[in-house]
C-alpha positions as CSV (number, residue, x, y, z in Angstrom):
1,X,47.6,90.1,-16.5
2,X,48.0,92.7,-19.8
3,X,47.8,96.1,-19.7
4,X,47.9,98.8,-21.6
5,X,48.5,102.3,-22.4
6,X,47.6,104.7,-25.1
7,X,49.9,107.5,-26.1
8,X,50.0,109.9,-28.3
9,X,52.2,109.9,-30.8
10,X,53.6,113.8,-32.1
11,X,54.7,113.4,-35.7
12,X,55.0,115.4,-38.7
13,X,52.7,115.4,-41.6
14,X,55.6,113.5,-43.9
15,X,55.8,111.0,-40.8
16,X,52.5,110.6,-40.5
17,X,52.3,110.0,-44.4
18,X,55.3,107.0,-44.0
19,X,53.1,105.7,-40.8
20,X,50.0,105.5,-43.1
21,X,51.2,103.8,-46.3
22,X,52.9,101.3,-43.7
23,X,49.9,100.5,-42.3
24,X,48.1,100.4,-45.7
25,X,51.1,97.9,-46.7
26,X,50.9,95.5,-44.1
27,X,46.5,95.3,-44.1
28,X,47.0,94.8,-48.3
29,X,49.8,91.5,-47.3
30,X,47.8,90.4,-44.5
31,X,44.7,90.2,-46.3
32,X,46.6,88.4,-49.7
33,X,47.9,85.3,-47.2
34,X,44.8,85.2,-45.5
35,X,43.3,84.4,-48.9
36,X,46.3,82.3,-50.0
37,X,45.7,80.6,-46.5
38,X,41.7,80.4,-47.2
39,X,42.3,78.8,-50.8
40,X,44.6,76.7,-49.9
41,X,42.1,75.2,-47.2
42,X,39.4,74.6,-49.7
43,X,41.4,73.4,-52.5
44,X,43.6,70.8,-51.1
45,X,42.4,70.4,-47.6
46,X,45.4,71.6,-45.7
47,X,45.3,73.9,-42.0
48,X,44.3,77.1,-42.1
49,X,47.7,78.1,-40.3
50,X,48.8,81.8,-41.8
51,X,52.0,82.0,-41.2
52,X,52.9,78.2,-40.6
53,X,55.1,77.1,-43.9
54,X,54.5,80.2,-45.7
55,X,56.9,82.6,-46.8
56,X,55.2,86.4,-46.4
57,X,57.8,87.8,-47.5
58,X,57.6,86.1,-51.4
59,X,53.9,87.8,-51.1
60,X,55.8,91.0,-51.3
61,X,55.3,92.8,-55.0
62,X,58.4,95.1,-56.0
């Protein structure tokens, strides 16, 4: 059985700041290896596995 429990969270404005770009970060990456993944399907055929043989990490701009 899950449960779960919201909380709330007391930050400051800065923290809150760090907490949003994170989360803008990880939606932008998520979204570029679900449409490697996606291309990758239609072009050559292979699984539509996200993470499976994929390196997220080289998705990463610096």
């Amino acid at each position: 059985m899950i449960f779960n429990r919201k909380i709330r969270l007391i930050v400051t404005d800065e923290q809150a700041r760090i907490l949003d770009s994170q989360s803008k970060k990880c939606n932008w990456l998520y979204n570029r290896l679900l449409a490697i993944a996606r291309d990758d399907y239609i072009n050559n055929g292979n699984s539509k596995k996200l993470l499976s043989g994929r390196n997220l990490r080289n998705q990463v701009p610096y």
